[in-house]
C-alpha positions as CSV (number, residue, x, y, z in Angstrom):
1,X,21.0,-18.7,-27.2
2,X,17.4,-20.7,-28.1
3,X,15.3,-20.9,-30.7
4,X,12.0,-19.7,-30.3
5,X,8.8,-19.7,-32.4
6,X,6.6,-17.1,-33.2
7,X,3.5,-16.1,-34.2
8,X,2.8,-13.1,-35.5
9,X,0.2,-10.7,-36.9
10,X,1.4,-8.5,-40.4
11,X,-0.2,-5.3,-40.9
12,X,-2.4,-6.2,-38.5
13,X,-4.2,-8.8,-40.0
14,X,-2.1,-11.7,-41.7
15,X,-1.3,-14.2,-39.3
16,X,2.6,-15.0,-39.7
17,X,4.7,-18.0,-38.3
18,X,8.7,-18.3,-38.0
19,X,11.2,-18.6,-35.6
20,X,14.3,-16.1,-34.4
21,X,17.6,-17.0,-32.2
22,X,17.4,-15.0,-29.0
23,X,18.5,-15.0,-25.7
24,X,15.2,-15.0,-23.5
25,X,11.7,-14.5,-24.0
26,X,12.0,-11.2,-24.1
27,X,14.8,-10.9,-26.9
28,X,12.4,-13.1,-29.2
29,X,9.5,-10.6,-29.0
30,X,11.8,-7.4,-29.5
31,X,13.1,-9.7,-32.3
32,X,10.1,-10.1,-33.8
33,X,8.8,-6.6,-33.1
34,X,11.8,-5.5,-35.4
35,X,10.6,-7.2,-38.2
36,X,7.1,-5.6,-38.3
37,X,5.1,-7.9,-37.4
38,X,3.1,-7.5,-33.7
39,X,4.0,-11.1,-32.1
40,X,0.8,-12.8,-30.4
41,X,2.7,-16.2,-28.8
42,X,6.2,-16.5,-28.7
43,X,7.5,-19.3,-27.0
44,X,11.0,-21.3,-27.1
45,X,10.5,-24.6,-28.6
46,X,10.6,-27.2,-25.8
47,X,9.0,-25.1,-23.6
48,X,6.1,-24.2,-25.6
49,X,4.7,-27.6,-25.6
50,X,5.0,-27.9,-21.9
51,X,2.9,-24.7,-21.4
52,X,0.3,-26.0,-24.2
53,X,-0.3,-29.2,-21.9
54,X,-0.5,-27.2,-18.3
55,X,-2.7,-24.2,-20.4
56,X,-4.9,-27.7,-21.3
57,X,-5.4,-28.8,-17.8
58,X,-6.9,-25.7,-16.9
59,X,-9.6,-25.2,-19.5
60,X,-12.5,-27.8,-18.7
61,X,-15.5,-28.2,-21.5
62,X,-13.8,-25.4,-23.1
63,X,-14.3,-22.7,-20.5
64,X,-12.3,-21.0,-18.2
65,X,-12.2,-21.0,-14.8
66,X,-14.0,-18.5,-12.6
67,X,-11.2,-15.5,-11.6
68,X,-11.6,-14.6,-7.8
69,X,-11.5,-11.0,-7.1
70,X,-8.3,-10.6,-6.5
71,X,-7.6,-12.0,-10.1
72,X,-10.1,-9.6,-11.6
73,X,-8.0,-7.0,-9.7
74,X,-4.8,-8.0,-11.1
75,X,-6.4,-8.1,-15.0
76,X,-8.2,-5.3,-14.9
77,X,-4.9,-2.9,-13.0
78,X,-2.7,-4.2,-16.0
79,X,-5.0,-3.4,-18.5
80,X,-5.7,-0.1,-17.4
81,X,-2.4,0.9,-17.0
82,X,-1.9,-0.6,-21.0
83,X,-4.2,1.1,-21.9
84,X,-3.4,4.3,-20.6
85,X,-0.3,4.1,-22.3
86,X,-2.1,4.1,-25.2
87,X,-1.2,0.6,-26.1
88,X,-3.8,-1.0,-28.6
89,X,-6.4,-3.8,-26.6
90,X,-4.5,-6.6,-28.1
91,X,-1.2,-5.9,-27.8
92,X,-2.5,-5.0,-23.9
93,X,-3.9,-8.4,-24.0
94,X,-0.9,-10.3,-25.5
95,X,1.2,-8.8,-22.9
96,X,-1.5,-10.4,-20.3
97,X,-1.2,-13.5,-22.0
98,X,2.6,-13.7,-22.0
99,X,3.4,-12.2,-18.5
100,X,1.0,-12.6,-16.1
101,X,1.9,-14.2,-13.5
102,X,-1.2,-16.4,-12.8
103,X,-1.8,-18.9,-15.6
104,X,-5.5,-18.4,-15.0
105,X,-5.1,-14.6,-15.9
106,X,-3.2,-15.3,-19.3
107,X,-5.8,-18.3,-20.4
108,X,-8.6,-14.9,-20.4
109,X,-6.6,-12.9,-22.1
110,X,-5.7,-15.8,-24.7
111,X,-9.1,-16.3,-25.0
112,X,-10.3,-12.6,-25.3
113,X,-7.4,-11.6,-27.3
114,X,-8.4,-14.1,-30.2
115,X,-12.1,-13.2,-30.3
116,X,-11.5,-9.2,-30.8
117,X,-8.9,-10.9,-33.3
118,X,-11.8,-11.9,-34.8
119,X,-13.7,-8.6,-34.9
120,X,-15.4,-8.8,-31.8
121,X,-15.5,-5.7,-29.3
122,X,-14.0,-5.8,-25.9
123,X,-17.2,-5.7,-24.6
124,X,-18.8,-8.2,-26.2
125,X,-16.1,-10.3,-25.9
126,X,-16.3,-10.5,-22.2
127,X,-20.0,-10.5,-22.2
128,X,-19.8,-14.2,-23.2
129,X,-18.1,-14.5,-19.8
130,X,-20.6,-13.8,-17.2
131,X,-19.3,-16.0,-14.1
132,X,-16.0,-14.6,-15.1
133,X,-16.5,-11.1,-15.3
134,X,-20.0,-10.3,-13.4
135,X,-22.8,-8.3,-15.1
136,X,-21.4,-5.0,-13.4
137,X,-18.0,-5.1,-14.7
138,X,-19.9,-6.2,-18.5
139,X,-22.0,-3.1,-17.8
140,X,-20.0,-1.0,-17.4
141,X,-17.0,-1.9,-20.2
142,X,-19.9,-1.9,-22.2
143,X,-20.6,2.1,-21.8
144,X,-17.0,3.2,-21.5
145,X,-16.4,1.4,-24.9
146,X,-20.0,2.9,-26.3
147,X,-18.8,6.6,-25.2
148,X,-15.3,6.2,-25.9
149,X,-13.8,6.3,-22.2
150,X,-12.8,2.6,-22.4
151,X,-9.9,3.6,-20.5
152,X,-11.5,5.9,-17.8
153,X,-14.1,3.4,-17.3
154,X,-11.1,0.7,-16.5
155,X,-9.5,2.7,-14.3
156,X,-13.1,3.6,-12.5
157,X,-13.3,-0.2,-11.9
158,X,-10.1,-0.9,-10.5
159,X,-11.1,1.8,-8.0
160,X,-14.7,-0.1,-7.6
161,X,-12.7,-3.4,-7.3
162,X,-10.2,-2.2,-4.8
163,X,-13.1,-0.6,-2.9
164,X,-15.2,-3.7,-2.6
165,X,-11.9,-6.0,-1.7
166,X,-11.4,-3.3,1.1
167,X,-14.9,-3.7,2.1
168,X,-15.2,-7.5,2.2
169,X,-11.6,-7.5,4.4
170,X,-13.0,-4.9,7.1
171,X,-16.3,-7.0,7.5
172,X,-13.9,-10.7,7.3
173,X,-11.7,-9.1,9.8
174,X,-14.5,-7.9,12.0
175,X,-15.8,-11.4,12.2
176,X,-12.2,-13.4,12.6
177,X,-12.4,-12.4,15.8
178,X,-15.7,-13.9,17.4
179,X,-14.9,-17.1,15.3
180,X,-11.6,-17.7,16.5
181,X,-13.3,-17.7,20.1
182,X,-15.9,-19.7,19.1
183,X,-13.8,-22.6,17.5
184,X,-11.2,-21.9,21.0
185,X,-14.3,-22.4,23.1
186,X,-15.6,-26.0,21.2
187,X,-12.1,-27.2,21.5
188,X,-11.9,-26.3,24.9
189,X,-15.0,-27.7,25.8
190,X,-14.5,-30.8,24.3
191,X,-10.9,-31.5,25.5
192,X,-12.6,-31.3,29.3
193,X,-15.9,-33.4,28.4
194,X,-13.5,-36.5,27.0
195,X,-10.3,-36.2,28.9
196,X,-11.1,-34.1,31.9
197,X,-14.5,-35.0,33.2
198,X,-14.3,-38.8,33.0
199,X,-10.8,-38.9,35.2
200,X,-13.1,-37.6,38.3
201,X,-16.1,-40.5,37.6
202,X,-14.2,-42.9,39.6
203,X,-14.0,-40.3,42.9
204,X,-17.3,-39.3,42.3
205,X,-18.9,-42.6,42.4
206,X,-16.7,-43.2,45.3
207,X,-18.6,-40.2,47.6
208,X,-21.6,-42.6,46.9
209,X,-23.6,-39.3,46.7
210,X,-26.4,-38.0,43.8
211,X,-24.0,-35.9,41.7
212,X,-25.5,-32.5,40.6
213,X,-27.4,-31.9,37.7
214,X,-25.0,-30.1,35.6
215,X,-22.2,-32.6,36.9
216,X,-24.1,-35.5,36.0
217,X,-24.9,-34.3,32.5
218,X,-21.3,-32.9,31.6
219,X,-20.4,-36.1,33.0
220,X,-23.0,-38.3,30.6
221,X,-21.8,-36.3,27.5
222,X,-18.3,-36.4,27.9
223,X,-18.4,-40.8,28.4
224,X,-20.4,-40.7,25.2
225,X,-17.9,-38.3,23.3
226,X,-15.0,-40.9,24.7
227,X,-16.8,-43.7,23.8
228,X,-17.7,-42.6,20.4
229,X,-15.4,-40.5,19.5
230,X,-15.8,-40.8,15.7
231,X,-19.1,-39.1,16.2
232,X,-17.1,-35.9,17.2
233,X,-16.1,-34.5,13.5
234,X,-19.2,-35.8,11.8
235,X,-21.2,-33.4,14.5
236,X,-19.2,-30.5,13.9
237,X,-19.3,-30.8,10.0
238,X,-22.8,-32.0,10.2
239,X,-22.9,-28.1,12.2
240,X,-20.8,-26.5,9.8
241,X,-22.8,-27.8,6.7
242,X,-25.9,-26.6,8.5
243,X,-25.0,-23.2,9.0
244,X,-23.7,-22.5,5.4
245,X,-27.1,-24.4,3.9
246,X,-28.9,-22.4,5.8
247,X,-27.0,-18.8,5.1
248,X,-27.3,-20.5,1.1
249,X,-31.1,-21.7,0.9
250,X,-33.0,-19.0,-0.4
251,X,-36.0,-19.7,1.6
252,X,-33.9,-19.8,4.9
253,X,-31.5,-16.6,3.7
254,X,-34.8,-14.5,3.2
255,X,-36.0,-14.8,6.7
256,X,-32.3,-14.3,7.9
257,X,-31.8,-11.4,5.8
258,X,-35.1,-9.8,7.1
259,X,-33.6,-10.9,10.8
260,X,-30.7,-8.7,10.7
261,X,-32.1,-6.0,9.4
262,X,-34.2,-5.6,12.7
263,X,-30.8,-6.5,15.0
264,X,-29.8,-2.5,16.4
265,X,-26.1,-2.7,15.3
266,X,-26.2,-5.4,12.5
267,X,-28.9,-3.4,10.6
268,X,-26.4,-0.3,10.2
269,X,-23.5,-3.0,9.6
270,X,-25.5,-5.2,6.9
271,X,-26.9,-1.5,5.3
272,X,-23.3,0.4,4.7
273,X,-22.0,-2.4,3.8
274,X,-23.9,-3.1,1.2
275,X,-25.0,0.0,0.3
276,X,-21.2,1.3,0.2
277,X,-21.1,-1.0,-2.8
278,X,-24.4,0.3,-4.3
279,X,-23.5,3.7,-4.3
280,X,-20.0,3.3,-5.8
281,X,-21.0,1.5,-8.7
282,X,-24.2,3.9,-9.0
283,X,-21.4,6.8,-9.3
284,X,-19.4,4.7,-11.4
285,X,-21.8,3.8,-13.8
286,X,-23.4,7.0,-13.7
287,X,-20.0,8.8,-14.4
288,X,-19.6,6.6,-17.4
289,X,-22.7,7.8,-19.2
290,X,-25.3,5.2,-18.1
291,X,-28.9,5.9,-17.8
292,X,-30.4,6.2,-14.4
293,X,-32.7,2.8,-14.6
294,X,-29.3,0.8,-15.9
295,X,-27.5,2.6,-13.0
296,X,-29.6,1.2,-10.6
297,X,-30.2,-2.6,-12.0
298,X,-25.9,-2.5,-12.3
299,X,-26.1,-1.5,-8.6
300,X,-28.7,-3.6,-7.5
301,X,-26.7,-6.2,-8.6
302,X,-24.1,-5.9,-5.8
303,X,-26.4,-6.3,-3.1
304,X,-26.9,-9.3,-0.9
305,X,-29.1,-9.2,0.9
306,X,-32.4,-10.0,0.0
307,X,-34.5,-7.9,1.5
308,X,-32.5,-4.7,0.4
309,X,-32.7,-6.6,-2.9
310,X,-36.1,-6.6,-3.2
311,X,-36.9,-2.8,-1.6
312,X,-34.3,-1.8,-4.3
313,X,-36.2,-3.2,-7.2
314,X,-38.9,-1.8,-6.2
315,X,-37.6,1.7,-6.7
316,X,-36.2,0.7,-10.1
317,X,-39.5,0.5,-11.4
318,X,-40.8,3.6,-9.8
319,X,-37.7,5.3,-11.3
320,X,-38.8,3.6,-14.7
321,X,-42.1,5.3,-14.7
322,X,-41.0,8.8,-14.4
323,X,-39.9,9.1,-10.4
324,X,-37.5,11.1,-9.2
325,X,-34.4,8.9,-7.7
326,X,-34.5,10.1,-4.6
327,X,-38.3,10.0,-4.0
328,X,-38.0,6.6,-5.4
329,X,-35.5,5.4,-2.8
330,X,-37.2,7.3,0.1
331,X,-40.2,5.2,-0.4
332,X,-38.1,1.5,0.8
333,X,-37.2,3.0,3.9
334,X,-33.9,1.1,3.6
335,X,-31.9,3.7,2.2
336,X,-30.0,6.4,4.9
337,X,-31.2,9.4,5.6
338,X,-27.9,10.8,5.0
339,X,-27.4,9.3,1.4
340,X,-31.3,10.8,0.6
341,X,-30.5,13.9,1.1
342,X,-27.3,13.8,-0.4
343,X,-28.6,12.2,-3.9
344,X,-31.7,14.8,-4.2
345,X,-29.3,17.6,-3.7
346,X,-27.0,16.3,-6.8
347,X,-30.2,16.0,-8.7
348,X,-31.9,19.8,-8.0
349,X,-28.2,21.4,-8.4
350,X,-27.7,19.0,-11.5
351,X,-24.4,17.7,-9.8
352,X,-25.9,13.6,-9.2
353,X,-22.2,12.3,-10.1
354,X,-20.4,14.4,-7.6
355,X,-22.7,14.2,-4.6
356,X,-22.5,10.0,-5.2
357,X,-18.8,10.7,-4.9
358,X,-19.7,12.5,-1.7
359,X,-22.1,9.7,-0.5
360,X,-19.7,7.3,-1.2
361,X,-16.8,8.6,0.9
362,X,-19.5,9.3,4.0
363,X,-20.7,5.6,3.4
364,X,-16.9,4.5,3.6
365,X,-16.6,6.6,7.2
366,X,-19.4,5.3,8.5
367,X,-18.6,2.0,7.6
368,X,-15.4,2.5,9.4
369,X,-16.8,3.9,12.4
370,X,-19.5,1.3,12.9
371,X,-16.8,-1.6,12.5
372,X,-14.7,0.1,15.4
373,X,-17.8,0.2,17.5
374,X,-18.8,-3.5,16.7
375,X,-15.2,-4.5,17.4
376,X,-15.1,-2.6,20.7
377,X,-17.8,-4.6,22.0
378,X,-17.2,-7.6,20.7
379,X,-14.3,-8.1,22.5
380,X,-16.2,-7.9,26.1
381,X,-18.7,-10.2,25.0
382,X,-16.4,-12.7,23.7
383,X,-14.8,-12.5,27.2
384,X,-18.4,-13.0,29.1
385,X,-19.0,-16.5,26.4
386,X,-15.9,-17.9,27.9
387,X,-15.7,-16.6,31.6
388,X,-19.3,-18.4,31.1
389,X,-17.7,-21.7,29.6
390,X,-15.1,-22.2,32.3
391,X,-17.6,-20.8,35.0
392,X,-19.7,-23.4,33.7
393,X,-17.2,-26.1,33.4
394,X,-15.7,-25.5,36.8
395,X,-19.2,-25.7,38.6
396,X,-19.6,-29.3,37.1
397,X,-16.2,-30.3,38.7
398,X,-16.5,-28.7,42.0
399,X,-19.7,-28.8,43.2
400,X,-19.8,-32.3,44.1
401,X,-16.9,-31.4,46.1
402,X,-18.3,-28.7,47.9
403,X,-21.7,-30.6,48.5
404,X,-19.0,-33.2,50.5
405,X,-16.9,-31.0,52.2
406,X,-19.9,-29.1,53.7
407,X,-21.6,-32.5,55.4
């Protein structure tokens, strides 16, 4: 048995502090429970100081830190399922804050828990939290709470969470691929410049003969890697750093976005992508009682790429001036054909939430089909980059070798 202290809220309201013999953790709050009062941190006494200290380290400038999605996943799933239950927000919370696995997890719902303590909404509570939450999740809490579906809208953003995980794992996984060759071929290359290519300089110089052009180069850049070998990672992250500035500077992500969008097979792929995100928190939001215009600025917010961006906001405004939706998205020319049709037949039948449902589940298939298609010919080309590479490679060796066995 251990001594753990408590506290407590009586009738709701009065805070209350004590301490009861238990067993476990769990013991203590069914302990406290039974005397009426609805426990908000029970902890056993030379524990609880322990946690206070690591809880400490994790709050910086007195804000949490940022949940990743799969975090957001986790929150949101347990409070839904709470809440379904048709356990109150704060006891849902407390429960958060006492079991959750992650320690990040139970510092939010600390921290929410005591401002709706405090008479603040759910929704305005985690308004305050932007970089934790994201202004679509705020959005749309802020609805379901406004009409009363709080706990329809949670379990809508699980779904909208899981989708967008599912997403973001399909497009990773496409790309592992082509990256993994691309890393194999630099290391392979390299290995042969520095340790391969200058073993034959010797015999070369030996022949007394002009080496090839492509011998002689290989041959210059692989002494030079030897030689300076410390040069080797501060190229490659020089590269690295590169490529993510570039993909991260506005200027330089416009023109890219606009690039990709004109690529055959990467346009459909950058499109469904992000426009499988669109529609699903258009329907969503929509579902939850949220005027067209807000529909479209929640939605807008999920898309990455600029250009989309851009065409997208476009249509908000027409939509804002009296448009029809699916005039207004016609007119970016970004928007598929498919989807067009589909969202002004929900909006002449007066059935806009179920035909995004539809849209959605065609946008998800199409995904699918174009990520089989991408993958499908990846996989040759890949093969042609390093039959090229060793082609390549084994030219530089042997040629010279030819050239003397032919005289």
């Amino acid at each position: 048995m251990a001594i753990y202290s408590y506290t407590a809220l009586k009738n709701n309201k009065d805070i209350v502090k004590g301490k009861v013999e238990a067993e476990d953790l769990r013991d203590a709050r069914a302990q406290v429970m039974k005397l009426g009062f609805i426990p908000t941190n029970v902890y056993e006494e030379n524990v609880g100081k322990d946690k206070a200290k690591e809880a400490a380290t994790q709050v910086q400038g007195g804000q949490m830190k940022t949940m990743g999605l799969a975090d957001k996943m986790e929150f949101t799933s347990t409070l839904q399922i709470l809440a379904q239950s048709g356990i109150p927000m704060i006891e849902s919370l407390m429960f958060i804050e006492n079991d959750a696995a992650k320690l990040k997890i139970r510092l939010v719902a600390k921290e929410l828990r005591r401002q709706i303590m405090a008479g603040a909404t759910f929704a305005d509570t985690i308004a305050k939290y932007p970089n934790q939450f994201g202004q679509v999740y705020i959005g749309l809490c802020k609805a379901g709470e406004d009409s009363g579906e709080l706990e329809k809208t949670l379990e809508r953003l699980l779904e909208l969470l899981t989708k967008q995980a599912n997403i973001r794992g399909k497009v990773i996984g496409t790309l592992m691929y082509p990256m993994f060759v691309i890393v194999l071929a630099v290391i392979i290359v390299l290995v042969m410049l520095m340790f391969v290519f200058p073993v034959f300089k010797d015999m070369f110089d030996g022949m007394g003969k002009e080496l090839p052009w492509i011998t002689a180069t290989l041959m210059d850049a692989g002494l030079f890697l030897k030689q300076y070998w410390y040069l080797v990672p501060l190229i490659l992250g020089g590269a690295v750093f590169s490529i993510v500035y570039l993909f991260k500077w506005e200027p330089s992500k416009r023109r890219i976005d606009k690039f990709v969008l004109e690529v055959p097979l990467l346009t459909d792929l950058i499109q469904f992508s992000n426009f499988a995100n669109f529609i699903a928190v258009m329907q969503v939001a929509y579902d939850a009682g949220v005027p067209i215009v807000e529909c479209l600025y929640l939605s807008n917010l999920t898309l990455t790429n600029f250009t989309l961006k851009e065409k997208i906001e476009s249509a908000t405004g027409m939509v804002q001036q009296g448009q029809h939706l699916s005039v207004a998205l016609r007119t970016t020319g970004v928007m598929p054909k498919m989807i067009l049709f589909m969202i002004a037949t929900g909006e002449q039948s007066g059935r806009l939430g179920e035909m995004l449902l539809q849209a959605t589940k065609y946008i998800d298939k199409k995904l699918d089909d174009i990520i089989d298609t991408m993958t499908k010919m990846i996989e040759p080309l890949m093969l042609i980059v390093i039959g090229s590479i060793v082609l390549t490679l084994a030219l530089a060796l042997y040629l010279p070798l030819f050239g003397s066995y032919m005289e």
